[in-house]
Each structure stands twice: as structure tokens, then as C-alpha cells.
VEXDO-565585 format. One record per residue (C-alpha): residue number from 1; residue in three letters; chain; x, y, z. Coordinates in nm, 3 decimals, m for minus. Each point is the difference from the previous one (the first is absolute). Layout:
residues N
+-----+---------+--------+---------+---------+---------+
: num : residuo : cadena :       X :       Y :       Z :
+-----+---------+--------+---------+---------+---------+
: NUM :     ala :      A :       X :       Y :       Z :
...
+-----+---------+--------+---------+---------+---------+
***
This chain:
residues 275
+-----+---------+--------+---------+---------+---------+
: num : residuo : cadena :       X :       Y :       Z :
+-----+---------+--------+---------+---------+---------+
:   1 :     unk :      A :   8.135 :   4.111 :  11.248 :
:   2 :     unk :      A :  m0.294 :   0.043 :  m0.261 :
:   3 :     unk :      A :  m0.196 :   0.310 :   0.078 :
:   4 :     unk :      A :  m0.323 :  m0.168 :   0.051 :
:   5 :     unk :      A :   0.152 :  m0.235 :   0.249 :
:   6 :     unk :      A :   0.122 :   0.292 :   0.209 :
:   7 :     unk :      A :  m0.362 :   0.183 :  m0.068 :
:   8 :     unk :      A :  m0.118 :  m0.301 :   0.130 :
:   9 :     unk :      A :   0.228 :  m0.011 :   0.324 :
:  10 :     unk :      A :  m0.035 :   0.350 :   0.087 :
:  11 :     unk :      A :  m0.383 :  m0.022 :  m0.030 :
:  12 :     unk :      A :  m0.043 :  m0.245 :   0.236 :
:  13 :     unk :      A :   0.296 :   0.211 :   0.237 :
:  14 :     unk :      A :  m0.255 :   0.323 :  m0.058 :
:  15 :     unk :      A :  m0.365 :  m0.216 :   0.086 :
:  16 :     unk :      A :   0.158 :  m0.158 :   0.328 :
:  17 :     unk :      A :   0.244 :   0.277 :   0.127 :
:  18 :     unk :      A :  m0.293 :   0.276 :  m0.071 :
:  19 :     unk :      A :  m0.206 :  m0.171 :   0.301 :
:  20 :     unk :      A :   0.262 :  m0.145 :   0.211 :
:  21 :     unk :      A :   0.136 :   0.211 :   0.217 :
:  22 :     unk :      A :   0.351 :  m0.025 :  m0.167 :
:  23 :     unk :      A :   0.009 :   0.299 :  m0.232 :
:  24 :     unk :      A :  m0.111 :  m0.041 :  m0.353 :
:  25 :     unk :      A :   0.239 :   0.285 :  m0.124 :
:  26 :     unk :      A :   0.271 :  m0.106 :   0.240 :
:  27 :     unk :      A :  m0.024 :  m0.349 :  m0.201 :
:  28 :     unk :      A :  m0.038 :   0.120 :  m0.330 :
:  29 :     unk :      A :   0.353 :   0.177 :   0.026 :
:  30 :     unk :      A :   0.160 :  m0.304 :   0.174 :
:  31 :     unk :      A :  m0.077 :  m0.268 :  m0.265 :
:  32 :     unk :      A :   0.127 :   0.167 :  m0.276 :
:  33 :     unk :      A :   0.274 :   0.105 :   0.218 :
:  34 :     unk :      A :   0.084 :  m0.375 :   0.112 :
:  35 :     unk :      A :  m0.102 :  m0.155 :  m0.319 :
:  36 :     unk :      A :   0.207 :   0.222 :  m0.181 :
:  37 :     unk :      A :  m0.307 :   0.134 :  m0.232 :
:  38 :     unk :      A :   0.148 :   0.385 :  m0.111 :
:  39 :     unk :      A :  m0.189 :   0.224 :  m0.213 :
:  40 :     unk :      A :  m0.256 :  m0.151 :  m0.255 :
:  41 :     unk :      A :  m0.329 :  m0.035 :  m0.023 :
:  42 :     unk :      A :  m0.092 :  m0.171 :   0.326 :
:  43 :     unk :      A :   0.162 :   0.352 :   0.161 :
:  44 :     unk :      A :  m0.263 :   0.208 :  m0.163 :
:  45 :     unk :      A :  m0.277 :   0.231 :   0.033 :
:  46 :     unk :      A :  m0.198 :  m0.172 :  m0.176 :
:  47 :     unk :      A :   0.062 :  m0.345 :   0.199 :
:  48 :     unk :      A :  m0.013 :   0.154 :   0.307 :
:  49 :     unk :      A :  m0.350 :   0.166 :  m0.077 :
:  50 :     unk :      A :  m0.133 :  m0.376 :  m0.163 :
:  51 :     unk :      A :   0.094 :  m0.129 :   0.355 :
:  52 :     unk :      A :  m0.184 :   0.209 :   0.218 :
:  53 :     unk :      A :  m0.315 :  m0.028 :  m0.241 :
:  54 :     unk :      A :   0.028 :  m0.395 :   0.056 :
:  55 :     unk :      A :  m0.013 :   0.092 :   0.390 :
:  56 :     unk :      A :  m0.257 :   0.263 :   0.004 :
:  57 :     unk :      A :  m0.206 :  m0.282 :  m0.196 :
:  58 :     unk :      A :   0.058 :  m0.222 :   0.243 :
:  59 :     unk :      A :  m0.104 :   0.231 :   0.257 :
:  60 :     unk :      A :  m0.319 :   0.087 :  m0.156 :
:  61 :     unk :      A :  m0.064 :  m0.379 :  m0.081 :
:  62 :     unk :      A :   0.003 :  m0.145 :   0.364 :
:  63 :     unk :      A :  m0.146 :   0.308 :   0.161 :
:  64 :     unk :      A :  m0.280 :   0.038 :  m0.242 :
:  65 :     unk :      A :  m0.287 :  m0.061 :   0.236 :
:  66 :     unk :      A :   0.179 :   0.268 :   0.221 :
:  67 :     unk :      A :  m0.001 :   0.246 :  m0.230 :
:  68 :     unk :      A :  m0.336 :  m0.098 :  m0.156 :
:  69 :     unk :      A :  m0.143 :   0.097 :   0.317 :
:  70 :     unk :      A :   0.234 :   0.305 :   0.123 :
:  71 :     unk :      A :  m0.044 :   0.231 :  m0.325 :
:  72 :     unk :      A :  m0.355 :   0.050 :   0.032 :
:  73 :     unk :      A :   0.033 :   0.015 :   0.391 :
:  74 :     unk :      A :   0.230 :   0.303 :  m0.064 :
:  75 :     unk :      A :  m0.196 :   0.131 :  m0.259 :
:  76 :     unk :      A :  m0.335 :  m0.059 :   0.265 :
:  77 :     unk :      A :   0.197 :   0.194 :   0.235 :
:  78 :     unk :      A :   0.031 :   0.295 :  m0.191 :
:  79 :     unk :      A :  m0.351 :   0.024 :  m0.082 :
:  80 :     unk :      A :  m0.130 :  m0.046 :   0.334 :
:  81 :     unk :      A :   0.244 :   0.174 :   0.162 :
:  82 :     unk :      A :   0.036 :  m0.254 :   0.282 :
:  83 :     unk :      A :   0.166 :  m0.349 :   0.053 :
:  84 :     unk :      A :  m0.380 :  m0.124 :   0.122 :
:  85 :     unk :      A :   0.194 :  m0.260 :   0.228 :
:  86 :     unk :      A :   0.161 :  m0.192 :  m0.313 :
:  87 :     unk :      A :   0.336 :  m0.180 :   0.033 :
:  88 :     unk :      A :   0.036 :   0.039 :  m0.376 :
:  89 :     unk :      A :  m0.048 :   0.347 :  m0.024 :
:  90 :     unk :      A :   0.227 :   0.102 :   0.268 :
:  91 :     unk :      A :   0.269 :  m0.226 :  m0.120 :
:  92 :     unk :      A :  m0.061 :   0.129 :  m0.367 :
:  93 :     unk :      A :   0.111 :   0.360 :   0.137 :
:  94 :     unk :      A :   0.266 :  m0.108 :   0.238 :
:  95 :     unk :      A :   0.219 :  m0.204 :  m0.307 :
:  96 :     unk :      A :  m0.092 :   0.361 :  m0.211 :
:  97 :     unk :      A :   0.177 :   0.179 :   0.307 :
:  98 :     unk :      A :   0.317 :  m0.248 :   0.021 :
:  99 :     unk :      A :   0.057 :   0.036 :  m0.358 :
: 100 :     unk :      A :   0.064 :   0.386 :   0.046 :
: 101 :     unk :      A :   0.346 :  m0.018 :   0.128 :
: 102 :     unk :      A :   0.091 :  m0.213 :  m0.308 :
: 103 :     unk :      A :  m0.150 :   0.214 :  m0.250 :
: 104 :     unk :      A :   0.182 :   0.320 :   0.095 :
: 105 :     unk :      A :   0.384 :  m0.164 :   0.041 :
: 106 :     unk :      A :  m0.037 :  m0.226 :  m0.261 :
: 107 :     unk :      A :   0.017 :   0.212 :  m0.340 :
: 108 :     unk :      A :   0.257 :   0.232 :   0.236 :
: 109 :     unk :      A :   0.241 :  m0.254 :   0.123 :
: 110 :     unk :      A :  m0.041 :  m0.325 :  m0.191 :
: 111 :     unk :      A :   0.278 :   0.092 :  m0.230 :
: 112 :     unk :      A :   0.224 :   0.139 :   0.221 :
: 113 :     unk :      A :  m0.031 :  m0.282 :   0.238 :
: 114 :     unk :      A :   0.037 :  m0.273 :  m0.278 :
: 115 :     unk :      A :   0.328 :   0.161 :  m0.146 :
: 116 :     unk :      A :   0.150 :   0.114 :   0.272 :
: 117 :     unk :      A :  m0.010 :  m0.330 :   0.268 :
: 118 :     unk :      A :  m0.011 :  m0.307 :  m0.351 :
: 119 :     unk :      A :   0.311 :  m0.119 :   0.107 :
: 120 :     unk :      A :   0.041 :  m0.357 :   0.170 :
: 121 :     unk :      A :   0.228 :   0.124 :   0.281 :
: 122 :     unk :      A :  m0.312 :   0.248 :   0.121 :
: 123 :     unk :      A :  m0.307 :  m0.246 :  m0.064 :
: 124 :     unk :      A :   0.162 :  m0.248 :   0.240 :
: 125 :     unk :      A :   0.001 :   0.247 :   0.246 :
: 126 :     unk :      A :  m0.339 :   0.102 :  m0.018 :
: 127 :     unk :      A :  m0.053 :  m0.359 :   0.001 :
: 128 :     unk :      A :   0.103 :  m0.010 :   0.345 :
: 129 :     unk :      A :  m0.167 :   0.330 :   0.100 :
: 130 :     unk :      A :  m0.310 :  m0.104 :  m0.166 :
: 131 :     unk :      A :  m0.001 :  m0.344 :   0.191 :
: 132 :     unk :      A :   0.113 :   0.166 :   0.340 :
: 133 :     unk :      A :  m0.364 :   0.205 :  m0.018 :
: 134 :     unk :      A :  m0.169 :  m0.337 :  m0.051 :
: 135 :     unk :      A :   0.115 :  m0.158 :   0.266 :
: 136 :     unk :      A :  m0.068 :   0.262 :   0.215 :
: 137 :     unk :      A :  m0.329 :   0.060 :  m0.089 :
: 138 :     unk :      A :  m0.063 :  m0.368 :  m0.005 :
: 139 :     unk :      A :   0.085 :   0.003 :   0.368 :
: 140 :     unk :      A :  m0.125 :   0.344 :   0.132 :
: 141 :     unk :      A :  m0.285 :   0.029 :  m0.183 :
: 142 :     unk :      A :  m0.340 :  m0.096 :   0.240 :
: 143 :     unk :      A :  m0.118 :  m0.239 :  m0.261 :
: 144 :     unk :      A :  m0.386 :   0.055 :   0.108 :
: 145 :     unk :      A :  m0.184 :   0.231 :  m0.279 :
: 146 :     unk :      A :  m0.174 :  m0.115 :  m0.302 :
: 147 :     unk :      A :  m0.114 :   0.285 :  m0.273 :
: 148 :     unk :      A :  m0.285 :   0.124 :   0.132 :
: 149 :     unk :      A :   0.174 :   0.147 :   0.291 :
: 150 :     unk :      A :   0.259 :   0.187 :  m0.198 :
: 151 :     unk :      A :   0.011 :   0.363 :   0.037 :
: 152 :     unk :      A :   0.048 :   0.233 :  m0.306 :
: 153 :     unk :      A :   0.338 :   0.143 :   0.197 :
: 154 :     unk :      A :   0.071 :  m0.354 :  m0.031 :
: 155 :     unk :      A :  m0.044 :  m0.063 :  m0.351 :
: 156 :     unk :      A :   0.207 :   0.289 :  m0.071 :
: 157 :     unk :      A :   0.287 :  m0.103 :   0.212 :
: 158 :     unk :      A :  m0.005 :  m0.292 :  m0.190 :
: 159 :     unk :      A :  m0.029 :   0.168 :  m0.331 :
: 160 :     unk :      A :   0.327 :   0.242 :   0.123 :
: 161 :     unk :      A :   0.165 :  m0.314 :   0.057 :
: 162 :     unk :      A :  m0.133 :  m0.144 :  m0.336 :
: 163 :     unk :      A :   0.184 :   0.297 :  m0.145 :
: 164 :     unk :      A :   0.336 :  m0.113 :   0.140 :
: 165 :     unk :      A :   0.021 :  m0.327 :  m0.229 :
: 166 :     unk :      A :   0.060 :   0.214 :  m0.319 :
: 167 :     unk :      A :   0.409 :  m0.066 :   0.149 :
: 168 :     unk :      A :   0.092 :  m0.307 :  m0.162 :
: 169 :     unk :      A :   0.069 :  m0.325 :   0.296 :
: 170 :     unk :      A :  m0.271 :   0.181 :   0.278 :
: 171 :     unk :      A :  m0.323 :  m0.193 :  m0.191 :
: 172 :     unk :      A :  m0.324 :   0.146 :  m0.040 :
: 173 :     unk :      A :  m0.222 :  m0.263 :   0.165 :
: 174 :     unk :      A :   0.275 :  m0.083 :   0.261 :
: 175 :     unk :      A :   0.023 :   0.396 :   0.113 :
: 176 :     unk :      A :  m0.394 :   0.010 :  m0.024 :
: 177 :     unk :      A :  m0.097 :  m0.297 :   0.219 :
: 178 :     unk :      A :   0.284 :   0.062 :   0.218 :
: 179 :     unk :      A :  m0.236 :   0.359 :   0.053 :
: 180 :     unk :      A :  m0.270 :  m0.191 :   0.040 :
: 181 :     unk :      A :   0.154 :  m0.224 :   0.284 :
: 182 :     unk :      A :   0.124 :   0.310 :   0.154 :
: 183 :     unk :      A :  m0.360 :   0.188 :  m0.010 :
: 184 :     unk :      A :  m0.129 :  m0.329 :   0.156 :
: 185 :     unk :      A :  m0.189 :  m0.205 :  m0.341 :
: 186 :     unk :      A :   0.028 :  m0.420 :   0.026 :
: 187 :     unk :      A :   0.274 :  m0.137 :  m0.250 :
: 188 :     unk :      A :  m0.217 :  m0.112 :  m0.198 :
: 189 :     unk :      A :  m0.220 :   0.355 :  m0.024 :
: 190 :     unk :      A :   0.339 :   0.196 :  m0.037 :
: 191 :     unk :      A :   0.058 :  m0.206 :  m0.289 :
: 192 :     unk :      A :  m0.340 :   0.020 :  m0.137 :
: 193 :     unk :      A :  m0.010 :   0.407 :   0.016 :
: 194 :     unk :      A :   0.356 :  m0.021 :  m0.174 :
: 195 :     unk :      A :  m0.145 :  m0.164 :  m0.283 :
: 196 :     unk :      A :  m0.284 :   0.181 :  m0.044 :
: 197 :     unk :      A :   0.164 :   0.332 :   0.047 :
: 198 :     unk :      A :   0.228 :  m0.127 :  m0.253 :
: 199 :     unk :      A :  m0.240 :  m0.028 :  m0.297 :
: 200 :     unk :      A :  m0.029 :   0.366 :  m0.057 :
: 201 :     unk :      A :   0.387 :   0.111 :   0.056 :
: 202 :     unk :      A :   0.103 :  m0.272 :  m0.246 :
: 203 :     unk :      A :  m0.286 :   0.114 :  m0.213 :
: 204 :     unk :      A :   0.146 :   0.336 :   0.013 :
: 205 :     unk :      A :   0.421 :  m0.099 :  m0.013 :
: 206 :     unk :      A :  m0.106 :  m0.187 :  m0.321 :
: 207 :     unk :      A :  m0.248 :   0.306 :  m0.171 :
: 208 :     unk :      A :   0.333 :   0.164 :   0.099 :
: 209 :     unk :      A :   0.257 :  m0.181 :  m0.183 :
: 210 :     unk :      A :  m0.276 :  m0.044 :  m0.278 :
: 211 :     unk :      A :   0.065 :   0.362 :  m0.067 :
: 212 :     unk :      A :   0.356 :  m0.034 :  m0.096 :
: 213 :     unk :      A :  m0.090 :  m0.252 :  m0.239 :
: 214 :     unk :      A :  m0.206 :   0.233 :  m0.157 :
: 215 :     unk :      A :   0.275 :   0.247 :   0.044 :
: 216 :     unk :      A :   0.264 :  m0.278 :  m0.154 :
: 217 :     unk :      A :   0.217 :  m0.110 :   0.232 :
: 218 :     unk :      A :  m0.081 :  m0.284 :   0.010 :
: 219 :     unk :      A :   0.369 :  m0.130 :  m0.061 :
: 220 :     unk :      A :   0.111 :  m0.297 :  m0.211 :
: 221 :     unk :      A :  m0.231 :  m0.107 :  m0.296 :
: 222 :     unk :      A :  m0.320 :  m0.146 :   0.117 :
: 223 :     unk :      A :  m0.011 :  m0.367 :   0.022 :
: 224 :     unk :      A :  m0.345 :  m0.154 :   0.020 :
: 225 :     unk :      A :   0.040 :  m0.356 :   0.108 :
: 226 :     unk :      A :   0.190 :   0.040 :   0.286 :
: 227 :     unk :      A :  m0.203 :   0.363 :   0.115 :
: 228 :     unk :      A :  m0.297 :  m0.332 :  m0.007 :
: 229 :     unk :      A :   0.200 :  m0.228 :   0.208 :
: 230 :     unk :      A :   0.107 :   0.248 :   0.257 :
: 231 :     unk :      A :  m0.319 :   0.106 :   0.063 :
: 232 :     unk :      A :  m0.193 :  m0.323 :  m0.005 :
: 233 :     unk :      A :   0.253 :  m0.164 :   0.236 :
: 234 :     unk :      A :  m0.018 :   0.316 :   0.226 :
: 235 :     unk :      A :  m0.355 :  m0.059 :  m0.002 :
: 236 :     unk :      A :  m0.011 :  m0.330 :   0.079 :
: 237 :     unk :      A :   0.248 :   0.013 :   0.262 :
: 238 :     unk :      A :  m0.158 :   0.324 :   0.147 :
: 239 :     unk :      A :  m0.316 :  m0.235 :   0.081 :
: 240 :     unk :      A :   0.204 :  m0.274 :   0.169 :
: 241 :     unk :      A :   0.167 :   0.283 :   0.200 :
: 242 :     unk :      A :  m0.296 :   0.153 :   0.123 :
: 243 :     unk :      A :  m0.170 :  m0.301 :   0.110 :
: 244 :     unk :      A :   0.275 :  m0.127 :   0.099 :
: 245 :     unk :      A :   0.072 :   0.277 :   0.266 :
: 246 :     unk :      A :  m0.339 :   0.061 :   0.098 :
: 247 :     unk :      A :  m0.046 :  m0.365 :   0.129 :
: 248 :     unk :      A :   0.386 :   0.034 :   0.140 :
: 249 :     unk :      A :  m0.084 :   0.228 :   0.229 :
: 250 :     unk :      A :  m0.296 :  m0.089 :   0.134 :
: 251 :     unk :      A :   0.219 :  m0.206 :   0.271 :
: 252 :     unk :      A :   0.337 :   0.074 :  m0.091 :
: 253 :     unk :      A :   0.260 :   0.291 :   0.068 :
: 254 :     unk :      A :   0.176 :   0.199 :  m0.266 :
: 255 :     unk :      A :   0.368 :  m0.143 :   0.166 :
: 256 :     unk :      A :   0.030 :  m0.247 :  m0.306 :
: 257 :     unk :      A :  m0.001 :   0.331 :  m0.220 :
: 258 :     unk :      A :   0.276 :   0.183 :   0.201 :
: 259 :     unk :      A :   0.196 :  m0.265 :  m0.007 :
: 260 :     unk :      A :   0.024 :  m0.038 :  m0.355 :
: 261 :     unk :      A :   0.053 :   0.357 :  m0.062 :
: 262 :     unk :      A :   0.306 :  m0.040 :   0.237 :
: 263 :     unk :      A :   0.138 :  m0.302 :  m0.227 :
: 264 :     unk :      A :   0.017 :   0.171 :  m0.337 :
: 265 :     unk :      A :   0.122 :   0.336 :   0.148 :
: 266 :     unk :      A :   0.286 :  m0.224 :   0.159 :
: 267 :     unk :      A :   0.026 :  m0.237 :  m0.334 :
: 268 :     unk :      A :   0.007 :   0.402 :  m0.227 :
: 269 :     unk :      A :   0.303 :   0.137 :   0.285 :
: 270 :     unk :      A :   0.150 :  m0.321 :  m0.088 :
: 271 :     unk :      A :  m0.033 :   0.002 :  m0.347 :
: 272 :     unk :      A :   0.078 :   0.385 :  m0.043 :
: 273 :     unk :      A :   0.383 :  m0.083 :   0.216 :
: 274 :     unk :      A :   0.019 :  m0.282 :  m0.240 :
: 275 :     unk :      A :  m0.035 :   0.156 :  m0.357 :
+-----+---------+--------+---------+---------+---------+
***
């Protein structure tokens, strides 16, 4: 297949996966694996790091008014010394705290985790672990919280479990809202913190992998037309994800999700017994 139809696939794979709670890195192994894509271009550093810029964009585009308003809330806080009774600046400080976990496993473990559980065999089991939490948490969890009664504990539970989704198959915003359900957050306010507790990790995964551009690994020969697709069409389909989910939830379960992560783990067992 040409390479800028498979940037174009796995683009649109990245933007939907990344905010689903199906696993983004989990996918990104499968497709190639299925599709029979080895190697190349689309398997690179550099591809992978044009991908999670398209998402991070898309982040930053349809939470702009968020953010607009929590950076100076933060910044408010730490002149004043005091939260003053503002939603903003409370929340500001809690996503800092849930991003903690994230920032001290990621540069440790990212590359162990990645090479040592890529195979097809081990994402569909994570698959299955990842979409057993779910349900749970879809069913236990009380379901009655928005943000401005979550606790910084809280936030940092979720952030630990934020951590977890650097294994390939768990999924970061499916082990994140799952937290949220458990630590009692709405669906649709689980999902919400997931996002925006998302902007600075994949902020700081993609200044990451940025560095070993600079440090030239960045694999095969650079190829700019499809590093443009990918990220455009993980951009796109990063903003029809997010909305997407947010307005899901608002009166719907997460079932639909577990159940699909059951299917391709069962369609990759097949597939492995087969080839």
C-alpha cells in the first residue's frame, strides 16, 4: 500500500483510539500487525512523534477556552497564595498534581514497556485486562461527583493510574476515567479530567521523543507528505473523538467500549492460531 495511504489510515487509528478508551498504542501495534505493514516509515520515530503532535493539537484546539482560563488561574494561585474560592484555580493545580505520576515513569519505563509487551499475543491480553477495569468501574463507581468536588488524593490516584497506560492494550483515557468512576466523578467529568490531564503528558511524551530526533534516531529517511497526512488526519479525527465521547457519555455507559475490546482480542487469538 502507498505510504501516504497507510499515513493516512494510521492517523485517523491514532486521533480516535487516543480518546477512546480502546488503547491508542494497543492499536497502533495491531494494524500494522493485521494489515501486514512491517518496518518502514509509518513504524518510525518520527511518525509516531507527527501523530501525537496532531493529537496534542487537537487537544489544545477544543479545550482552548479551558486552558485560556486555567493558566492564569494557576498562575493567580501562586501569587496569592490561595484558591480565593475559584473552580479554575483549584482544578488548574489538581490536573498539575495528576500529571506527576506520568512524568516520573514515563522517561523510566516507556521504553521498556514498549519493547518488551509490542507483541500482538500480549496487547490482546491487556485488551481484555484493560476492558475488565472499565467495566468494573463503570458499574462500581458512585457516579455522583463533578470536578469541583475532587480531592487532590483523588487526582493523584488518577494520575497513578494514568501512569499505568504507558503498557500497550490498558489505554490511557480508558485507565484514567475508569479512576475517575472509581473515585466517584460523572462519566462525563471522568472523561473531561482525562482529557485535560492529557494535554500536558502528551505535551511531554512528544518533547520526549522530540529529543531523539534531535539525537537521530529518528529511523527510516524522513518523508514529509505522509508525516502531513498522519498528523492532520490524527487531528481531525482526535476532534471527532473527543466530542464524540464527551456527548456519549453524558447518558450512556462505557459497555459498548468493553465489548469491542473483547472482539479484536478474540479476532487477534484467532488470527495469531491462524498464521
Amino acid at each position: 500500500m502507498d505510504t501516504i495511504a497507510q499515513a493516512l489510515i494510521m492517523g485517523i487509528v491514532q486521533g480516535i483510539t487516543e480518546f477512546l478508551p480502546i488503547s491508542s498504542s494497543g492499536h497502533l501495534i495491531l494494524v500494522p500487525y493485521v494489515l501486514g505493514w512491517n518496518g518502514g516509515f509509518i513504524n518510525s520515530l518520527a511518525f509516531s512523534v507527527m501523530l501525537h503532535m496532531g493529537t496534542l493539537v487537537a487537544l489544545l484546539v477544543y479545550f482552548r477556552r479551558d486552558w485560556l482560563e486555567l493558566i492564569p488561574a494557576g498562575l493567580a494561585t501562586i501569587r496569592d497564595r490561595s484558591f480565593r474560592g475559584d473552580r479554575n484555580r483549584k482544578l488548574a493545580w489538581l490536573i498539575l498534581v495528576s500529571t506527576i505520576p506520568a512524568v516520573i515513569a514515563g522517561p523510566i519505563l516507556n521504553d521498556t514497556l514498549e519493547s518488551a509487551v509490542r507483541a500482538a499475543g500480549v496487547v490482546a491480553v491487556t485488551m481484555v485486562l484493560g476492558g475488565a477495569i472499565i467495566w468494573l468501574a463503570d458499574r462500581w463507581g458512585a457516579k455522583d461527583r463533578d470536578l469541583d468536588r475532587l480531592t487532590f488524593p483523588q487526582s493523584l490516584v488518577i494520575g497513578v493510574a494514568q501512569a499505568l497506560a504507558l503498557v500497550p492494550g490498558i489505554s490511557r483515557s480508558g485507565i484514567s476515567i475508569s479512576a475517575g468512576l472509581f473515585v466517584g466523578l460523572t462519566r462525563e467529568s471522568a472523561a473531561r479530567f482525562s482529557f485535560l490531564m492529557a494535554t500536558p503528558v502528551i505535551a511531554g511524551a512528544g518533547a520526549f521523543e522530540m529529543l531523539k530526533l534531535i539525537r537521530g534516531e529518528a529511523g527510516p529517511g524522513l518523508q514529509l507528505a505522509p508525516l502531513v497526512v498522519g498528523m492532520i488526519a490524527a487531528l481531525v479525527s482526535g476532534l471527532a473523538a473527543i466530542h464524540f465521547l464527551l456527548r456519549y457519555l453524558r447518558s450512556n455507559s462505557l459497555t459498548v467500549f468493553v465489548v469491542y475490546r473483547l472482539v479484536i482480542a478474540a479476532f487477534v487469538a484467532v488470527l495469531l492460531v491462524v498464521r
